[in-house]
C-alpha positions as CSV (number, residue, x, y, z in Angstrom):
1,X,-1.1,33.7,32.0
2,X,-2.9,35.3,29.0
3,X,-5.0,33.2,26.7
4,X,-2.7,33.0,24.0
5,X,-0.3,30.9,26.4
6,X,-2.6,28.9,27.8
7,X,-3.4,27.9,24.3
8,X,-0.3,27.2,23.4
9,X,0.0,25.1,26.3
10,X,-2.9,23.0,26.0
11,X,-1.7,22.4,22.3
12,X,1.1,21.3,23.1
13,X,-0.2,18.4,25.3
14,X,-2.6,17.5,22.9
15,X,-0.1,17.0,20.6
16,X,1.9,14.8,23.0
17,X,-1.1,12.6,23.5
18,X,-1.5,12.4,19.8
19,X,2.0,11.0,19.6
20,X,1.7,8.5,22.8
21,X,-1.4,6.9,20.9
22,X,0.0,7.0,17.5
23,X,3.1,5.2,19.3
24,X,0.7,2.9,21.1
25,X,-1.0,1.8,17.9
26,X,2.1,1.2,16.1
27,X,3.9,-0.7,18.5
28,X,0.7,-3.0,19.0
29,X,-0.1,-3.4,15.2
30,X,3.9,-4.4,14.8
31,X,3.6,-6.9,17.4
32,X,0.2,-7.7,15.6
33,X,1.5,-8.3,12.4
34,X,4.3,-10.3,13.8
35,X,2.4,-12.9,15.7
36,X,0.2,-13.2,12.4
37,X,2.8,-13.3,10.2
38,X,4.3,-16.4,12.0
39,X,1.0,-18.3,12.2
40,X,0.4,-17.4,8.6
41,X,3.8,-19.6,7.8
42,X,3.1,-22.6,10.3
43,X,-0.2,-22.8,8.9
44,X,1.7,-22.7,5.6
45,X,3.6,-25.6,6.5
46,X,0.6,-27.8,7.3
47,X,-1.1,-26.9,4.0
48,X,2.3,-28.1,2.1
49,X,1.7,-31.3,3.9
50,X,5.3,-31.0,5.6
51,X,4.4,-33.2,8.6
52,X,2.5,-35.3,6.9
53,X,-0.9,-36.3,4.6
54,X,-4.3,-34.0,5.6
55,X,-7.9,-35.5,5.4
56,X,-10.2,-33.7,3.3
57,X,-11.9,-32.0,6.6
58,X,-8.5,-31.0,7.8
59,X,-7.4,-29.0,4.5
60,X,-10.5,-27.3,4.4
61,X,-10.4,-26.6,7.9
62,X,-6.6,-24.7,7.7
63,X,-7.5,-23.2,4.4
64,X,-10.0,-21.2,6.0
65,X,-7.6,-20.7,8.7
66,X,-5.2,-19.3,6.7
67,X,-7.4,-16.9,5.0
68,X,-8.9,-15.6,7.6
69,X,-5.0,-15.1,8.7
70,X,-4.2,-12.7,5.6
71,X,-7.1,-10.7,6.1
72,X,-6.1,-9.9,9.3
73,X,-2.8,-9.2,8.6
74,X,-3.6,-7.0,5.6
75,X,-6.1,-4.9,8.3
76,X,-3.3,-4.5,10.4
77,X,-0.9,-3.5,7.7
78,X,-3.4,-1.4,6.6
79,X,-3.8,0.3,9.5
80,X,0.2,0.7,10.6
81,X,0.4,2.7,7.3
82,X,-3.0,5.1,8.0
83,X,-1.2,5.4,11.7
84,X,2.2,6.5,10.1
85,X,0.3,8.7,7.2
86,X,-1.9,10.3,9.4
87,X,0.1,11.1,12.2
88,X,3.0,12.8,10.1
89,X,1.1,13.8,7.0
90,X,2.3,17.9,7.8
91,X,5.8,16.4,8.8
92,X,8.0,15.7,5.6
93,X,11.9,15.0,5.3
94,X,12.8,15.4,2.0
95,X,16.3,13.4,1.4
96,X,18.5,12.9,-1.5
97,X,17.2,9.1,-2.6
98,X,17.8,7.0,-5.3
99,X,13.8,6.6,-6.9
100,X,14.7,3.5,-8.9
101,X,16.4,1.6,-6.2
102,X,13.0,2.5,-3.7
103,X,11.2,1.0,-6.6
104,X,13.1,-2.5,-6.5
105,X,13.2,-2.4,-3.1
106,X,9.4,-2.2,-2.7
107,X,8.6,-4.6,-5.4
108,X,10.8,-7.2,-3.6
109,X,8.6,-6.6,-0.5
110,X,5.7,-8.4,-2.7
111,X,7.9,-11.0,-4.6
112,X,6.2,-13.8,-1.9
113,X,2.9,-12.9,-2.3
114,X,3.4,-12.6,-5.8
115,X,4.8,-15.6,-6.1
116,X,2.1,-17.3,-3.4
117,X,-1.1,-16.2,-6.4
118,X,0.8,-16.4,-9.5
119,X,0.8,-13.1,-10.4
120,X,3.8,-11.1,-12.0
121,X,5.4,-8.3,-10.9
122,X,7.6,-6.9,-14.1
123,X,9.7,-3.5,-13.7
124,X,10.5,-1.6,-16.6
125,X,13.4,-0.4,-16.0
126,X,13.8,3.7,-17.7
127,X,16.8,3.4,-20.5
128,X,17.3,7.2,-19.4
129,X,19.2,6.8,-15.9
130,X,16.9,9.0,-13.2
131,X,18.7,11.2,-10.9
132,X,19.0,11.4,-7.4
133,X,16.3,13.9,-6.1
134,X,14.6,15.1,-3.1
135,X,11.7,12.9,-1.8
136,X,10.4,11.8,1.2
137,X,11.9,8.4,1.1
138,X,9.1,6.4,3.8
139,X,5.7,8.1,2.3
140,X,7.0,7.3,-1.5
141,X,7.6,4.0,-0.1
142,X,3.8,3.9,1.3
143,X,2.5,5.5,-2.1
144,X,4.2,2.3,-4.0
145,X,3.0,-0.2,-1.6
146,X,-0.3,1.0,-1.9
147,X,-0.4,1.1,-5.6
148,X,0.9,-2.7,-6.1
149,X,-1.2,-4.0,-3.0
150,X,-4.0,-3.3,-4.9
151,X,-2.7,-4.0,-8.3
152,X,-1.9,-7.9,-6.8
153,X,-5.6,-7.6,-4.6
154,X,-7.5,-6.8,-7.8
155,X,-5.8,-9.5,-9.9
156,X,-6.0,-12.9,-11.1
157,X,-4.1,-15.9,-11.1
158,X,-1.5,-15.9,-13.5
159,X,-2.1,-11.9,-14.6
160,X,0.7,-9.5,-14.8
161,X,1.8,-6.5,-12.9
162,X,3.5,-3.9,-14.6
163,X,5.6,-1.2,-12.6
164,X,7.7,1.8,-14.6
165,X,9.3,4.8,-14.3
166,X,10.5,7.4,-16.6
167,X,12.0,11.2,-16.9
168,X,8.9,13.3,-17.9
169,X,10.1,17.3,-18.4
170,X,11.2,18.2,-14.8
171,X,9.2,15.1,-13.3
172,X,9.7,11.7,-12.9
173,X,6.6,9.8,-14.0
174,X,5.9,6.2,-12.1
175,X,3.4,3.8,-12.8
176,X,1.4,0.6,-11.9
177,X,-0.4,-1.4,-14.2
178,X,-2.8,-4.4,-13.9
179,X,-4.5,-6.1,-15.8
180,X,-7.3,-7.1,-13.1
181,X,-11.0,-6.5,-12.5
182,X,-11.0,-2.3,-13.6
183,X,-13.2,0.3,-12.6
184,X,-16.1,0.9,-13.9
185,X,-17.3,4.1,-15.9
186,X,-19.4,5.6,-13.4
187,X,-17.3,4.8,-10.3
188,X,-14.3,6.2,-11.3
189,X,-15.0,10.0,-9.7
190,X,-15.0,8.9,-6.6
191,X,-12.2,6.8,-6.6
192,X,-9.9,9.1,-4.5
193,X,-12.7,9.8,-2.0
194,X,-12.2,8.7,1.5
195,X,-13.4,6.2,2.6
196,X,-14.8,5.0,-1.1
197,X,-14.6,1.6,-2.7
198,X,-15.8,0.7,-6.1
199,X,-18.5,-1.9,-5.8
200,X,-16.5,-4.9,-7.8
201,X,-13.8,-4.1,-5.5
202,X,-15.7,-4.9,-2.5
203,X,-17.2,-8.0,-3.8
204,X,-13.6,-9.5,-4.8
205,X,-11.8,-8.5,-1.2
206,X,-14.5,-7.7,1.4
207,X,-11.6,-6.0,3.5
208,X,-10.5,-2.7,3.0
209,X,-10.9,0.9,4.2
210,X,-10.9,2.5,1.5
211,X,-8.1,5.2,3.0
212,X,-5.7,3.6,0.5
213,X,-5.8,5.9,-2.6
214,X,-7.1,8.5,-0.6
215,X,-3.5,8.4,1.3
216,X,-1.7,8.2,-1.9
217,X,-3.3,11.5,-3.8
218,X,-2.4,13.1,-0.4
219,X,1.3,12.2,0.3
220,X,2.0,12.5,-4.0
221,X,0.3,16.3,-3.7
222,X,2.2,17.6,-1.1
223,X,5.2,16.6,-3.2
224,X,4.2,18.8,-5.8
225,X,3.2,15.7,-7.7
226,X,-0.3,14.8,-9.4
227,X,-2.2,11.8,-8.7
228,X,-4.5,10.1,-12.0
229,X,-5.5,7.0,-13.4
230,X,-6.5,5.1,-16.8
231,X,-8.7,2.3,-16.2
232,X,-11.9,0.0,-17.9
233,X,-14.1,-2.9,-16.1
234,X,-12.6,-5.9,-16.5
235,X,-9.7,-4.8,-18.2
236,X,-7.3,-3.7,-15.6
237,X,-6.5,-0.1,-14.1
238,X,-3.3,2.1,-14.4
239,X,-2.2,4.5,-11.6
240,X,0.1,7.5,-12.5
241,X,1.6,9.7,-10.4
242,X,4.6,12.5,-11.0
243,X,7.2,13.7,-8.3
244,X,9.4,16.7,-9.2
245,X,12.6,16.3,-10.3
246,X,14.0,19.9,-8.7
């Protein structure tokens, strides 16, 4: 066997491992998030004093309980969508899809949590109808849940979320607006690095990888799309991003 085929070989069963971990880690983060996510609602229930009246201690006790919860399921979401992102990034299935009706869909994903710290999620809806077009319907679906996660992360009670999309020459511009904590001036370079996280970012929600936007600039690029944002301290961010229409 010349080199070249033992090469090949040896590729090939590193790329079968890749997938048997990448599997492994996915199935074990769903179960994860599962367990979690059913705590996170009996401990829920127990807050909303539906089997009865708490003591002081006792509320303070499940509070913590239940925040501690939501980190941990955020890490584990977090990390289901890196898995998925990572594993596939060169791996794209561009399908006919309906843009707008991704958008709702997404958005709905977050009404509870929303809902849970006050915050609005508003779509404005394009008057001009946007056509079908060729996207990758799960990683557009990862871009938009990574741009209102941390519109709704980096917001306060009773602040507004504002999500649009609109017909832009042969593009289709989308964008998420908040009016949370900002970036700051000198911050705002590094913002798509990996691994980076702006400093009042960090001190608002200690958890994060800061893969997020990195993630997001690289699944929008290799659909021909750009990546940018608009955004002062203290006065809310904007991310943009474009996917082509043709």
């Amino acid at each position: 066997m010349d080199e070249i085929e033992k090469l090949k070989e040896e590729n090939e069963h590193l790329k079968k491992m890749v997938g048997l971990k990448s599997e492994l880690i996915s199935i074990t983060a769903h179960q994860l998030r599962t367990s979690l996510s059913a705590f996170k609602w009996m401990l829920k229930m127990f807050l909303n004093k539906d089997f009865g009246a708490l003591s002081t201690e006792q509320e303070a006790f499940l509070n913590r309980s239940y925040e501690s919860n939501e980190r941990m399921i955020r890490l584990v979401s977090e990390m289901l969508t890196i898995n998925k992102t990572e594993d596939t990034i060169l791996k794209y299935d561009f399908i006919t899809s309906d843009l707008e009706n991704l958008i709702e869909g997404v958005i709905f994903e977050f009404e509870g949590e929303s809902h849970e710290k006050s915050i609005e999620l508003i779509y404005l809806k394009s008057k001009e109808k946007i056509p079908e077009f060729k996207l990758d319907q799960d990683k557009v679906r990862v871009v938009l849940q990574n741009l209102i996660d941390n519109a709704l992360k980096y917001s306060d009670h009773g602040d507004h979320i504002f999500i649009s999309a609109k017909i832009s020459g042969n593009m289709v511009e989308v964008s998420v607006k908040d009016t949370g904590i900002g970036i700051s001036q000198e911050q705002q370079e590094k913002i798509f690095e990996k691994f980076f996280r702006a400093d009042n970012a960090r001190k608002k929600e200690s958890v994060g990888s800061g893969l997020g936007l990195y993630t997001v600039k690289t699944i929008v690029e290799k659909h021909g799309g750009k990546l940018w944002f608009e955004s002062q301290e203290g006065q809310g961010s904007t991310f943009f991003f474009t996917l082509p229409i043709a």
